[in-house]
C-alpha positions in Angstrom: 10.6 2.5 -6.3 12.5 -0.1 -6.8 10.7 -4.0 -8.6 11.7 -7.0 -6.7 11.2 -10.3 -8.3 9.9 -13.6 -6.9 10.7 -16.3 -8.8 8.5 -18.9 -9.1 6.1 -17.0 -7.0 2.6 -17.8 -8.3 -0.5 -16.5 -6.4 -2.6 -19.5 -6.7 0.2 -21.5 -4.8 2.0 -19.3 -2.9 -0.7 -16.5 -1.9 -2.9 -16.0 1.1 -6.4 -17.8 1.2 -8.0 -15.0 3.3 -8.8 -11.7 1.1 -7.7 -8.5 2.1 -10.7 -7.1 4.3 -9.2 -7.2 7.4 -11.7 -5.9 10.5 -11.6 -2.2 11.3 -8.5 -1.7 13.6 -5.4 0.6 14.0 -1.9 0.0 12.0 -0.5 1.4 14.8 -1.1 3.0 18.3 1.5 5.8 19.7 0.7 6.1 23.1 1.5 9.4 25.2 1.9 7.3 28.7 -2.0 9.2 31.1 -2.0 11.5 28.2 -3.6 10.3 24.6 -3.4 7.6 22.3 -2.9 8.5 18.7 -3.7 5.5 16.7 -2.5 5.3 12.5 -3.9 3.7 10.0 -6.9 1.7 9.9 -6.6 -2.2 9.1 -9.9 -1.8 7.0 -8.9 0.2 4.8 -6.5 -2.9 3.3 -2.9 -4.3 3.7 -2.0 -5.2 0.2 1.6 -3.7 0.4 2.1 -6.7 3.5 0.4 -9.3 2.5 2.0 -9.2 -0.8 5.6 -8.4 1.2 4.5 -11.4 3.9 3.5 -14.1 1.0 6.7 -13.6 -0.7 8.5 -13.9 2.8 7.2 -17.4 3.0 7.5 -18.5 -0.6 11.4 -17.3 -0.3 11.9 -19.2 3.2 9.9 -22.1 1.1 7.0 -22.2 3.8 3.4 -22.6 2.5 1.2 -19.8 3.3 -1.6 -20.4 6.2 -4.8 -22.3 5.3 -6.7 -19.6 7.0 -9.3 -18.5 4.6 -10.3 -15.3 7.0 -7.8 -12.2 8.0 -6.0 -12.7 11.1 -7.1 -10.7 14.1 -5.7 -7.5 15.6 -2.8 -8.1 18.1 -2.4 -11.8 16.7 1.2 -12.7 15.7 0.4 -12.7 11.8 -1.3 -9.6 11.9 1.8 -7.5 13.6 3.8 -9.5 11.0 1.7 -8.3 7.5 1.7 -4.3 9.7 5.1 -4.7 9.8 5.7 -5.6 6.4 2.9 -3.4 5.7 5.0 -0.4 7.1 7.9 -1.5 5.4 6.4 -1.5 1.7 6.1 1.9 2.0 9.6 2.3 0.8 11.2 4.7 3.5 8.0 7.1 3.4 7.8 7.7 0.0 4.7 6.0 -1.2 2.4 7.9 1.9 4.2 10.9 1.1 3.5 10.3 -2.8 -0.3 9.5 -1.7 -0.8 12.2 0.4 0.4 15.3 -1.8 -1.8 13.1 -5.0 -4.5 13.3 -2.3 -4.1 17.0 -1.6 -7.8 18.6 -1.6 -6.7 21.5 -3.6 -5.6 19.4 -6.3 -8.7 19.0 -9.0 -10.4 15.6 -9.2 -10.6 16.6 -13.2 -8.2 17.8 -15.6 -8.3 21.9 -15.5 -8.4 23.6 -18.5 -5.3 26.1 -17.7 -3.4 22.4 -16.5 -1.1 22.4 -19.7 -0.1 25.8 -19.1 0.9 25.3 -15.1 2.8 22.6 -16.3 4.8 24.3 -19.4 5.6 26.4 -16.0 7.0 23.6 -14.4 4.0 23.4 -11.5 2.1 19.9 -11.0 -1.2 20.8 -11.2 -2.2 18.2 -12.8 -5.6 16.3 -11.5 -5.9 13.2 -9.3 -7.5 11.4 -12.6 -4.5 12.4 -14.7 -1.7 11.4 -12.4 -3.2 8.4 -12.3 -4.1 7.5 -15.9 -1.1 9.1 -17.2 1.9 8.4 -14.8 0.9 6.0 -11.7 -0.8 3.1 -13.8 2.2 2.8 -16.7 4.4 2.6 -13.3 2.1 0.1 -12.3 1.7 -1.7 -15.5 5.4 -2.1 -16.0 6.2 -3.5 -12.4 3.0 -6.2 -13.4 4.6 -6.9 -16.8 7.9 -7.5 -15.5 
C-alpha cells in the first residue's frame, strides 16, 4: 500500500470533531429488485479509512472540516461521502482481502509451536497475534513516522 502525504495536515485543525462511532447501519445495500437485499458492512463497526480519506479531501481543497461534533446520519450527504471514501481506502480490495485471510478461523489466535517449521516450508501459518506484532504494526509504524 502505497503512503500519501498531507502536508500541513494536522488533526487538531484539520480533523473531524465527531469521533468515529457512527450508528449501526449498512456500508452498502445490493438490492436484488422483489427478491433480497444483501446489505455490507456495518457503519458501527467504524469508518476510519474515510474519515481519514474525507478530512484530507477538505484540508487539500482548503475547506475547514464540519463543526459537527456527532457522526452524520445514514443516507445523509456526508455520510455517502466518508462510505465512499471509506470504500476507496481499501486500495482496490486488498486491505479486505488482507483482513479477511488474517481473520481466517483456522489460523491460531497464538503462535503454534510447529509455526517456524511451516514457515521454513514456505506456508503462512503464522498466528493472528504474530502477523500483527511482527509484520502489520512496523507497516503501520513506518506510514505514522513518515
Amino acid at each position: 500500500m502505497t503512503t500519501v502525504l498531507v502536508p500541513r495536515f494536522t488533526p487538531q485543525t484539520a480533523g473531524f470533531r465527531f469521533r468515529n462511532a457512527f450508528a449501526p447501519a449498512p456500508i452498502r445495500e445490493l438490492r436484488i429488485q422483489g427478491v433480497a437485499t444483501l446489505t455490507v458492512g456495518d457503519a458501527a463497526n467504524g469508518l476510519c479509512g474515510g474519515m481519514s480519506f474525507s478530512a484530507a479531501d477538505l484540508h487539500r481543497a482548503e475547506v475547514a472540516p464540519p463543526s459537527d461534533t456527532t457522526p452524520p446520519v445514514a443516507g445523509s450527504p456526508a455520510f455517502d461521502y466518508i462510505v465512499n471514501r471509506q470504500i476507496a481506502s481499501f486500495a482496490g480490495g486488498i486491505v479486505p482481502l488482507r483482513f479477511y485471510r488474517l481473520m481466517d478461523p483456522s489460523r491460531p489466535e497464538r503462535e503454534p509451536i510447529w509455526a517456524p517449521w511451516l514457515g521454513w516450508a514456505g506456508v503462512d501459518r503464522h498466528s493472528r497475534t504474530y502477523v500483527m506484532v511482527h509484520e502489520e504494526w512496523p507497516r503501520i509504524r513506518r506510514d505514522l513516522d513518515q
